[in-house]
N, C-alpha and C positions, 0 to 999 in steps of 0.2 A: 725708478726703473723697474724694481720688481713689482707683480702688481699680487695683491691677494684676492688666493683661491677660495672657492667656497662650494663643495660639494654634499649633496646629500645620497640616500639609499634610506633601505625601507626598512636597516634598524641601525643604523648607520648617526641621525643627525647633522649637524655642522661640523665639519673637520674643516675649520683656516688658516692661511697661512700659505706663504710659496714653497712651493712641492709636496702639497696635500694630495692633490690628486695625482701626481704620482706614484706615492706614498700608496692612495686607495687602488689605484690600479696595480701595482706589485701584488697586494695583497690579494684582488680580487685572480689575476692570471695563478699565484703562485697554489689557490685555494683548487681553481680549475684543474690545472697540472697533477697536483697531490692524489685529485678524484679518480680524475684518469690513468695516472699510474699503479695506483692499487686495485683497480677495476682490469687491466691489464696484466696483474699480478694473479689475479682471480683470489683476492685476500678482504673476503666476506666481511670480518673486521674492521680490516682498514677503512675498504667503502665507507660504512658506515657512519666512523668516525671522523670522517669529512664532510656530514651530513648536519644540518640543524637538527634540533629532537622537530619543529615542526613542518619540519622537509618537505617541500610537494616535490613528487615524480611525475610528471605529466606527459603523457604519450600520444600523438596526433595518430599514431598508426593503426591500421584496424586490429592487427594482431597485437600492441602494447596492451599493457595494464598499468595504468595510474596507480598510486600510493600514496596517500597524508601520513606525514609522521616515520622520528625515524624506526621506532621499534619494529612498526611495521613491515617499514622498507627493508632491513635487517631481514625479516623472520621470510621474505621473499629472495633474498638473493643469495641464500646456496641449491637453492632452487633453478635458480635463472643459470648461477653460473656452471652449474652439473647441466644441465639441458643445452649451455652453450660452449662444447668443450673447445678449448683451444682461442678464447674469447681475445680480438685484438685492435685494437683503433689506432688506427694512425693519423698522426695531425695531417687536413691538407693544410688547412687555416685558423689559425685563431687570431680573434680582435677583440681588443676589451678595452671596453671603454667605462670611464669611473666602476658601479660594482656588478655590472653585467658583460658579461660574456659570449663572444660567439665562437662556437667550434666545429668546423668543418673537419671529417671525418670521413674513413674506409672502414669499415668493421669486415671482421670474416672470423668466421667460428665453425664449427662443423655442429648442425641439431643432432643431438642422440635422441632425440625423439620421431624424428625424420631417418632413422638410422646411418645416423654421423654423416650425413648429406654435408658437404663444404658448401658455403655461403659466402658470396664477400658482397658487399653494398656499402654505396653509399647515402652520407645519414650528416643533419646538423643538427648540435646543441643548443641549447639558448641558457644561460646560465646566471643565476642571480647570485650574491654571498654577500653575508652580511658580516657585521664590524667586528665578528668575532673570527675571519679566516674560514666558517663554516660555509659550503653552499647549501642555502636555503630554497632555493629553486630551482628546478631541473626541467626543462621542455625538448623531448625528443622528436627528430621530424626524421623516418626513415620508410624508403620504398615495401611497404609489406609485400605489394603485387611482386615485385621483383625477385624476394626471397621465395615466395611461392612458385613463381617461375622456375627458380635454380633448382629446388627442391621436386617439382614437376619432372625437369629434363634430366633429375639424376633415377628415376625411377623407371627400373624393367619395365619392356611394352606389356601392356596388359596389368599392373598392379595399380591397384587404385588405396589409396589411402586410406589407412587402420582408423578406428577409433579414437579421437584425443590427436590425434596425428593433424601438426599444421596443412591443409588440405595444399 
């Protein structure tokens, strides 16, 4: 009656047996969750520590920056999170199937580089996590133009964007 499972991931191997994948997808959703609640937290730390050490952050956006590695990604995000104050994602959707992840997302943060310009967009994840509960992969896909938009129409007529300032 029961039939056995057999899934793989990309440090994962054979995990068989009925409710294996299950089992890998709890783990993969609960790995997601973890990421996003401490990134929500603005707990530079914690991010991290839900990170593989060979972490890709990969960014489709114009305005993203990609990162390999977690030290890296680390020595970027109190950077990120200082520049994105009040930083907040809200699930629309997430689907996880064995050890990848999708997460449909609102972000809204206000740039203090933009001078605390409010932003909200929406943005999806793409998520990998491997057999240790770590996510090893991160693919971000969010409207740059859009944020440039917001950031445009919160700016007195006549001011044109500083130096270093998202145009």
């Amino acid at each position: 009656m029961g039939r056995a499972v057999l899934t793989t991931g990309p440090s994962t191997g054979p995990v068989p047996g009925p409710g294996a994948a299950a089992r890998v997808e709890e783990r993969t959703r609960a790995a997601v969750l973890r990421y996003l609640g401490a990134l929500n937290r603005h707990d530079a730390d914690a991010v991290a520590g839900c990170v593989s050490e060979d972490f890709v952050n990969e960014h489709t956006s114009v305005l993203g920056r990609g990162v390999t590695g977690r030290a890296a990604y680390r020595e970027r995000l109190g950077g990120f999170l200082a520049d994105f104050a009040g930083l907040r994602y809200e699930i629309e959707d997430l689907v996880v199937r064995d050890v990848r992840a999708v997460l449909a997302y609102h972000m809204s943060f206000r740039l203090v580089s933009a001078g605390n310009v409010p932003v909200r967009v929406r943005g999806v994840f793409r998520f990998w996590v491997g057999a240790d509960g770590l996510v090893a992969r991160r693919v971000d896909y969010w409207d740059s133009g859009e944020v440039t938009r917001q950031i445009e129409a919160a700016r007195p007529p006549g001011e044109t964007a500083a130096s270093g300032d998202i145009p």
